[in-house]
PANUMAR-379825 format. One record per residue (C-alpha): x, y, z. Coordinates in steps of 0.1 Angstrom, whole numbers, plus 5000, padded with zeros to 4 digits. Each point is the difference from the previous one (the first is absolute). Layout:
BEGIN
XYZ/...
***
This chain:
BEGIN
643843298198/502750265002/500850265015/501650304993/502350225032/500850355001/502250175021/498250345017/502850105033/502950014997/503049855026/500350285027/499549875036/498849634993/501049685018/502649794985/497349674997/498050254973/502550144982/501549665002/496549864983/500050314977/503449894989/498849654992/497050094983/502450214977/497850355009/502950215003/499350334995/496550184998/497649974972/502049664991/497749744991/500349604999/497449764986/500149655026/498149704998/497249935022/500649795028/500749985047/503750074996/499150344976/497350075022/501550025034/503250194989/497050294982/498549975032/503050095019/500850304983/496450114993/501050355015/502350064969/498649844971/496749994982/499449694982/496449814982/499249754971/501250114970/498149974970/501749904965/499050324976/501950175029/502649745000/500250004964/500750395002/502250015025/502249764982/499950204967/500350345018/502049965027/501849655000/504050004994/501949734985/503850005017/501750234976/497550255003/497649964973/496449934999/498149664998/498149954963/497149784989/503149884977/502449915031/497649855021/498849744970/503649934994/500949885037/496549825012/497449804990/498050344993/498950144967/499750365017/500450225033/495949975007/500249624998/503349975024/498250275022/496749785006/502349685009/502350235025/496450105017/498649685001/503349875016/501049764974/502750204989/502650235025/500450364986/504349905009/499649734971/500750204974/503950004994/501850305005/497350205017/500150245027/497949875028/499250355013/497750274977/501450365009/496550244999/499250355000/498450125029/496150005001/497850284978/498650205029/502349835028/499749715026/496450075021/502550015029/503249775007/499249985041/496549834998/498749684988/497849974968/497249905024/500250355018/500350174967/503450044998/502849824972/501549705025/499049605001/497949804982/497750154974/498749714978/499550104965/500350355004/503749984996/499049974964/498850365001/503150095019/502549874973/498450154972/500450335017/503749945003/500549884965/501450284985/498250104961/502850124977/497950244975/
***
């Protein structure tokens, strides 16, 4: 599994350990989002900044739109079905997305591409950026409803 990070607060007034982690996890700014693999070292450093972050398994038609959307190659352009068949094993985007969440692949291993995916904020906002998802609110853990979350901050060109 995978998961997929997004940044919700911002820097103002936080300890130097968090924005530290922040820094290492490579959420710098809000409504930045990473995609990490799934293991104790990941784990502990979402944990620690649970206050600022939202983060869940991600699954790979979301993955797979995300990269087509959303993902940057290091000049700047977008990542095609044509690119990513070129520089892995993979015949397409939805094929390298379902090894990235089943952890056989790293999202970082294709060449040349940005490890963070800038997003829109959410349709209809965050359900609130000072509680946890538990208490009905946009912070933590949320399982697979970051899913949902993510497709609302995809933006649809029309």
């Amino acid at each position: 599994m995978s998961y997929a990070a997004v940044r919700v607060r911002g820097t103002v007034n936080i300890r130097k350990d968090i924005k530290d982690t922040l820094q290492m996890l490579r959420l710098n700014r809000v409504n930045h989002c990473v995609i990490l693999p799934n293991d104790p070292p990941t784990e502990g450093m979402l944990r620690k900044v649970k206050d600022y972050i939202t983060w869940g398994e991600l699954k790979p038609e979301v993955l797979a739109k995300l990269i087509l959307k959303r993902g940057r190659l290091e000049d700047g352009t977008g990542i095609k079905d044509s690119y990513v068949k070129k520089n892995t094993k993979f015949g397409s985007i939805i094929a390298f997305a379902k090894a990235v969440c089943e952890g056989k692949q790293k999202f970082t291993d294709l060449k040349l591409v940005k490890p963070v995916i800038r997003l829109h904020p959410p349709i209809k906002g965050y359900e609130g950026v000072k509680r946890s998802f538990i208490e009905g609110g946009a912070l933590g853990y949320r399982g697979d409803n970051i899913n949902e979350l993510l497709d609302r901050m995809i933006f649809e060109e029309k």
